[in-house]
C-alpha positions in Angstrom: 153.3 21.8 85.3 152.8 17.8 85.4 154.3 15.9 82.6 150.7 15.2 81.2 150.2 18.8 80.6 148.5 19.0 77.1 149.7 22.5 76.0 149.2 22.2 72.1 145.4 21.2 72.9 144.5 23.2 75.8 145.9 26.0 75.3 145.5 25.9 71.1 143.9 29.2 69.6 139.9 30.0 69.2 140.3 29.1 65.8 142.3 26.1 66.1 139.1 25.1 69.0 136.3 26.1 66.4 138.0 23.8 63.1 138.5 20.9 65.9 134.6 21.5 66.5 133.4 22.0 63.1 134.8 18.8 61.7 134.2 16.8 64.7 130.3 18.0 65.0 129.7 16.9 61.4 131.5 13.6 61.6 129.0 13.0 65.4 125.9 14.6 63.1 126.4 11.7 60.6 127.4 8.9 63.1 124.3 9.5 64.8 122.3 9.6 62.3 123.4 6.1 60.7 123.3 4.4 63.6 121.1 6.4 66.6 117.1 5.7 65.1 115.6 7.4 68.2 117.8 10.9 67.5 117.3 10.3 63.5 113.5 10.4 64.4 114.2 13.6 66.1 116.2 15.4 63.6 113.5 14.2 60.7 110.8 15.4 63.3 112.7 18.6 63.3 113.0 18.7 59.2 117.2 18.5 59.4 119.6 15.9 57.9 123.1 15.8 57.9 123.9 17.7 54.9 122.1 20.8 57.1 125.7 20.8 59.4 128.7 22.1 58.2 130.1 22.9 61.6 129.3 24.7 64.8 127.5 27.7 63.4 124.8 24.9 62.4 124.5 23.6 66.0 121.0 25.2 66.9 119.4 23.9 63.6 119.9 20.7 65.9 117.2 19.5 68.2 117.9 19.2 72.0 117.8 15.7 74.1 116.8 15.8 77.6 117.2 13.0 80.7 113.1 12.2 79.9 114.9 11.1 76.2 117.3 9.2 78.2 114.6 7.0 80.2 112.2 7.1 77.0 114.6 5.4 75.2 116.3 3.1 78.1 117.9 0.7 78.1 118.9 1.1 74.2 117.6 3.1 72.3 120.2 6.0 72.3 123.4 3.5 72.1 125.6 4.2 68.9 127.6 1.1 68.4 127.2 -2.4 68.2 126.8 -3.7 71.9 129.7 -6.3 71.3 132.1 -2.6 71.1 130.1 -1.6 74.8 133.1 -2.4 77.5 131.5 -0.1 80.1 128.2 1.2 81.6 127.5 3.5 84.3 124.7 4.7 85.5 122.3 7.4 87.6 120.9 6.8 91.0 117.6 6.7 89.0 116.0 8.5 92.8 113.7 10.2 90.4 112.4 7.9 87.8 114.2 5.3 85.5 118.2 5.1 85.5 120.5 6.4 82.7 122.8 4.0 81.6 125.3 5.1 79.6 127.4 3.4 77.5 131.6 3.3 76.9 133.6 2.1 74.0 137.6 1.5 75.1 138.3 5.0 73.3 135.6 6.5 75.0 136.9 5.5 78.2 140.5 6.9 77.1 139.6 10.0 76.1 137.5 10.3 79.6 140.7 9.1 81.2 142.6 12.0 79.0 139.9 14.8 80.5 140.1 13.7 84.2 144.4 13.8 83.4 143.8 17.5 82.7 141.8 18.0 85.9 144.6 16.7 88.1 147.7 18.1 85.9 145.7 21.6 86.3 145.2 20.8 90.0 149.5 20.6 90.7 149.3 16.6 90.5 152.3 15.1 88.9 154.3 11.6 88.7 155.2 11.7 92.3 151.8 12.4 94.1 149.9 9.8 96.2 146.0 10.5 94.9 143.4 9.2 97.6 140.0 8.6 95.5 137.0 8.4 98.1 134.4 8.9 95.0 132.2 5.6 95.3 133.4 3.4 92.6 130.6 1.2 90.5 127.8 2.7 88.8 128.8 6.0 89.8 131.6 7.7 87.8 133.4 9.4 90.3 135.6 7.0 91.4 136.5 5.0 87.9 136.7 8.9 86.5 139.3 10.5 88.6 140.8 6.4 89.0 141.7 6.6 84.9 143.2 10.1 85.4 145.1 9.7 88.2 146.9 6.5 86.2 147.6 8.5 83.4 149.3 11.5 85.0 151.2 9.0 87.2 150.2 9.3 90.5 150.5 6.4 92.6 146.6 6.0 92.8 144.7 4.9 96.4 141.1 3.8 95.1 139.9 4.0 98.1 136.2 4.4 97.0 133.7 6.2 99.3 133.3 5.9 103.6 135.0 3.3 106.2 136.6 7.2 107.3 139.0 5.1 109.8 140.5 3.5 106.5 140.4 6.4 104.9 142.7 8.4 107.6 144.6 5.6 108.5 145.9 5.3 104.2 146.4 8.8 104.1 148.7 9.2 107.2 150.6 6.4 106.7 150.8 6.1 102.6 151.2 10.2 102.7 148.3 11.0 100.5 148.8 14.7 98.4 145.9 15.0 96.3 142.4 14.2 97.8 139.4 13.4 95.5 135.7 13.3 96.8 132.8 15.0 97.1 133.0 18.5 99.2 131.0 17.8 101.8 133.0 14.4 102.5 136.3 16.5 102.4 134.2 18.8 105.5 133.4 15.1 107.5 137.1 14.0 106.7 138.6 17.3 107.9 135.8 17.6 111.2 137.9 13.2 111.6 141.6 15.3 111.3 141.2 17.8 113.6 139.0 15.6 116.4 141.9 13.2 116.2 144.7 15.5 116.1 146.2 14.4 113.3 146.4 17.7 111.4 150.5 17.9 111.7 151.0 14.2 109.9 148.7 15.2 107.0 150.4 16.1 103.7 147.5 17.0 101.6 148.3 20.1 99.4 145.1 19.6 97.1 141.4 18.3 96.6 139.6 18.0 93.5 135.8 18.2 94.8 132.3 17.8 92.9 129.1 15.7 92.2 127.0 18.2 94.3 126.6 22.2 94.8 129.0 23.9 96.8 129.9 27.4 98.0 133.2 30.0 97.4 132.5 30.0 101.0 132.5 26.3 101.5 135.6 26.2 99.3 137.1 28.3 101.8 136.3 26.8 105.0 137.5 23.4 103.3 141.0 24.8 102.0 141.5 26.3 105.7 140.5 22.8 107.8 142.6 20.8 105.5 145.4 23.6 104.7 145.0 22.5 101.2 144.0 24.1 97.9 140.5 23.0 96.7 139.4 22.4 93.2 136.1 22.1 91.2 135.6 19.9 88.6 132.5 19.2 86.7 130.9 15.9 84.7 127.3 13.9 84.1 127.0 10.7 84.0 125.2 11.3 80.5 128.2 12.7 78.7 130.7 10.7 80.6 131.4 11.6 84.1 134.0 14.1 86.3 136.3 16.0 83.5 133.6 17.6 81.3 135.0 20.6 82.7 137.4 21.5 85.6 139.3 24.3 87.4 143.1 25.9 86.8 145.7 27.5 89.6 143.3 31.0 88.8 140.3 29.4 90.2 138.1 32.0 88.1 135.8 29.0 86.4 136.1 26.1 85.1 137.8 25.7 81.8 135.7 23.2 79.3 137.4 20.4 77.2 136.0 21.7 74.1 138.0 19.1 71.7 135.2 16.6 73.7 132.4 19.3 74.0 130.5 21.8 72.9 128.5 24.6 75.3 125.9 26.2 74.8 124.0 29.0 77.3 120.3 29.0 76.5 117.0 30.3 77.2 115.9 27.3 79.8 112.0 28.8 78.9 112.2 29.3 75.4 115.2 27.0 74.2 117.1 30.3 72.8 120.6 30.8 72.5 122.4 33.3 74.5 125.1 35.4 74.2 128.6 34.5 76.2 128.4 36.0 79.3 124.4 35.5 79.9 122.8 33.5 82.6 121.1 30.7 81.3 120.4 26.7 81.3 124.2 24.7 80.1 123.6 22.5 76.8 126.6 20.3 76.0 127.3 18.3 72.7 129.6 15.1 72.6 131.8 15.4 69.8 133.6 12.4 70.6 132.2 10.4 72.3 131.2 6.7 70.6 128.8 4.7 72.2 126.7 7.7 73.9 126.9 10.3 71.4 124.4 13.0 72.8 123.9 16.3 70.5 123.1 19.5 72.4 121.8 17.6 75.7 120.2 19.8 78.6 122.4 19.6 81.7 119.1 21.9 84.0 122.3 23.5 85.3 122.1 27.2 85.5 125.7 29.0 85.1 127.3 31.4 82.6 130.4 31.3 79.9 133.2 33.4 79.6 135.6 33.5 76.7 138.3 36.1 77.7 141.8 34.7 78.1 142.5 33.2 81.4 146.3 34.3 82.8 147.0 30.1 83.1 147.1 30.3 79.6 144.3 27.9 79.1 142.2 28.7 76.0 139.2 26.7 76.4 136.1 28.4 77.8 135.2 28.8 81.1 131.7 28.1 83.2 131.4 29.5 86.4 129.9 27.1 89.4 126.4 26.3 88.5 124.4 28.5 90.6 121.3 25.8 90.8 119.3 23.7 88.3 116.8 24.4 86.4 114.4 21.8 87.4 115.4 20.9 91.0 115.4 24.9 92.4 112.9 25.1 95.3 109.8 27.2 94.0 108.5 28.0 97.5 105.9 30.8 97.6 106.2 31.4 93.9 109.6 32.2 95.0 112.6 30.3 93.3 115.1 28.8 95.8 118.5 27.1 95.5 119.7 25.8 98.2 123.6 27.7 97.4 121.7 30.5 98.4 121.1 29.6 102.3 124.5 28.2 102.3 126.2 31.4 100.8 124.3 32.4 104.6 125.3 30.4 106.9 128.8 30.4 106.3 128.9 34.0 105.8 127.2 34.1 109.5 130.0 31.5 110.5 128.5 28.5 110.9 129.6 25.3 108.9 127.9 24.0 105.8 125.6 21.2 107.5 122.4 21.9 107.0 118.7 21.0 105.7 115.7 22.3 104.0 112.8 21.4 104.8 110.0 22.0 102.6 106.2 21.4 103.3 102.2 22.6 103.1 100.0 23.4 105.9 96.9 24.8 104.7 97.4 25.0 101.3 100.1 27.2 101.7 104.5 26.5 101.7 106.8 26.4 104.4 110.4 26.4 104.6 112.4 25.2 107.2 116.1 25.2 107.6 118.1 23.0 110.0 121.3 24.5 111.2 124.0 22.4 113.1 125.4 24.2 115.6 130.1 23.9 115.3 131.2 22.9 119.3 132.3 26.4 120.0 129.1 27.8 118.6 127.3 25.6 120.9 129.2 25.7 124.2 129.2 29.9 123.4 125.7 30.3 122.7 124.0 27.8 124.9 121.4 30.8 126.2 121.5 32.8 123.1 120.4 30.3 120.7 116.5 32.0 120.0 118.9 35.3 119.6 120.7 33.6 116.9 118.3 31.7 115.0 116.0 35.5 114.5 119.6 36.7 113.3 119.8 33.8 110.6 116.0 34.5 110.1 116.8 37.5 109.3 119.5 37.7 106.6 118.2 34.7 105.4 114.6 36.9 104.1 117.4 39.4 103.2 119.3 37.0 100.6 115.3 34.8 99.6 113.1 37.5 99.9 110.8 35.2 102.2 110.9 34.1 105.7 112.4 31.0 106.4 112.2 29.1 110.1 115.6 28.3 111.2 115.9 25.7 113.7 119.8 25.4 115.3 120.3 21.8 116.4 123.3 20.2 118.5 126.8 19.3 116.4 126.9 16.3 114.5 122.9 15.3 114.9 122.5 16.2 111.5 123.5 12.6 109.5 127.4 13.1 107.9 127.6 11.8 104.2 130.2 10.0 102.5 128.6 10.7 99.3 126.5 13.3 97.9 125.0 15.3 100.9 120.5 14.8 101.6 120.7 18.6 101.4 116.5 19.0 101.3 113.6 17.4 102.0 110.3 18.6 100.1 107.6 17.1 102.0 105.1 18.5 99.4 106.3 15.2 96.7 105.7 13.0 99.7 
């Protein structure tokens, strides 16, 4: 275990967690409240003060914030400190309406530093790794994220920021890159670059921490094979601060929360109820640390589930299992809820690689689903008359796993465009 190993906090008891939570959720109740109007308006809306928290047990008394908060109140109305104590912003892509911008003090962006730490020290990473970050740096907190983390375990840290792949290859051959940080389907177009080039024996990867968009256990798989690596999740929004929310352990059963920064919550996404650990529901996450962007119980849209029981890494914090689609962004096709996880879960099972698109439209009044499927070389040059054979096979276990048919349209390798950042994964023609 890496030197920056924080065993008195990570792997503290449940009730050394739950006082940790309890003070820190009362001390966030109050700062918000003094210095927050928009949220105060909320709670007063919602007949609760401060003196109505005493600690976790009080949390669903609270009232929930949501990303249409977020823009209502852009570009200020949510920020907790004065802005001359603001050192930091980042921000959304704002594709889908007004950006979030959220805000950092310097201990906000320590403790955020502290989190990513825990991702990489959980990962294997130590003082005498090489870290290659090809997150994009800027607005996006990938790349400053894992950057901050990477400095405090010690690594010698390669900020190389997202694309220019000849760069990328070229730094981690030569400088001997070990730990590899991007998004998952980047790690696929950087490993599809190794093995075209034959550079796979002067390589010394041994492990990738990979996130910022949905991915598979069997895109994990085919990533850890190309790039004979270990691969690791790790979770964050922009909202509450970025990649270190929550991240994976050697077990690789979840992701284990930093709940000294945060507390979960499963709930009802429909009604707003609270659900037992182990449920399926919508993730709500409250900041108890954070400063300048304090959000209390904020909607996340991401579907997963909890799970308390001791993990053999000796981790205590709680786990959350990949997030098995959103909330808001799932495909309702038919009446039929789609994620897109689902037709990848397919198309790896049925050996091909995880390049693909949906494509969603309405001809006469009525949905269509299309999915494009790029064909691997050896696929291609195999099948080359049997492509209309496979295509009804992929047809066909795809109604198995949707419940509705879904055209399937195998196209030639590499026509479908390769990103270096998160992956255009569907089109929905019917917002157009």
């Amino acid at each position: 275990m890496g030197k920056y190993y924080q065993k008195e906090i990570e792997c503290a008891s449940r009730e050394q967690i739950r006082a940790w939570q309890d003070e820190r959720l009362v001390q966030q109740v109050r700062h918000v409240w003094e210095n927050v109007p928009y949220y105060r308006a909320k709670m007063e809306e919602k007949g609760v003060t401060p003196e109505d928290i005493h600690g976790a047990a009080d949390l669903n008394k609270l009232p929930f914030v949501s990303k249409a908060d977020l823009r209502d109140a852009y570009p200020y109305g949510l920020l907790g400190v004065p802005k001359k104590d603001v050192v930091r912003i980042h921000s959304t892509s704002g594709t889908t309406g007004k950006r979030v911008v959220a805000y950092y003090t310097q201990k906000d962006l320590d403790l955020w530093d502290d989190c990513c730490a825990r991702a990489l020290t959980a990962a294997g990473a130590d003082e005498t790794d090489v870290c290659q970050i090809c997150y994009g740096y800027g607005l996006f907190t990938g790349g400053l994220g894992l950057h901050g983390g990477s400095h405090k375990v010690g690594c010698m840290t390669l900020p190389m920021s997202s694309g220019n792949t000849d760069r990328q290859l070229q730094f981690m051959e030569d400088l001997q890159s070990t730990i590899l940080c991007c998004t998952p389907s980047y790690a696929q177009y950087l490993a599809e670059s190794i093995h075209e080039r034959g550079l796979q024996d002067r390589i010394h990867l041994k492990a990738g921490i990979f996130g910022a968009e949905a991915w598979s256990e069997e895109m994990r798989r085919d990533i850890e094979k190309q790039l004979g690596i270990r691969a690791f999740d790790i979770y964050g929004l922009t909202e509450l601060s970025g990649p270190g929310v929550a991240y994976e352990c050697s077990e690789q059963h979840g992701m284990h929360i930093n709940e000294d920064h945060f507390i979960a919550e499963i709930i009802d996404p429909e009604t707003g109820e609270v659900l037992p650990d182990g449920a399926q529901g919508e993730l709500v996450f409250t900041s108890l640390t954070k400063q300048a962007f304090p959000l209390l119980r904020y909607r996340t849209r991401d579907i997963c589930v909890l799970n308390r029981e001791p993990c053999a890494c000796g981790r205590s914090f709680v786990r959350m299992c990949k997030p098995m689609g959103r909330s808001d962004d799932m495909l309702i096709v038919k009446g039929v809820n789609v994620f897109p996880s689902q037709i990848e879960t397919v198309l790896l099972e049925q050996g091909y690689q995880a390049n693909y698109q949906i494509i969603v439209d309405r001809v006469n009044a009525s949905d269509t689903l299309e999915v494009l499927v790029e064909m691997t070389p050896e696929l291609f040059s195999d099948n080359l008359g049997q492509i209309t054979e496979q295509e009804k096979k992929l047809v066909a276990a795809l109604k198995a796993m949707l419940g509705i048919y879904a055209k399937v349209r195998l196209v030639t390798p590499k026509s479908i465009v390769r990103s270096e950042g998160k992956a255009v994964r569907v089109i929905d023609k019917r917002k157009i």
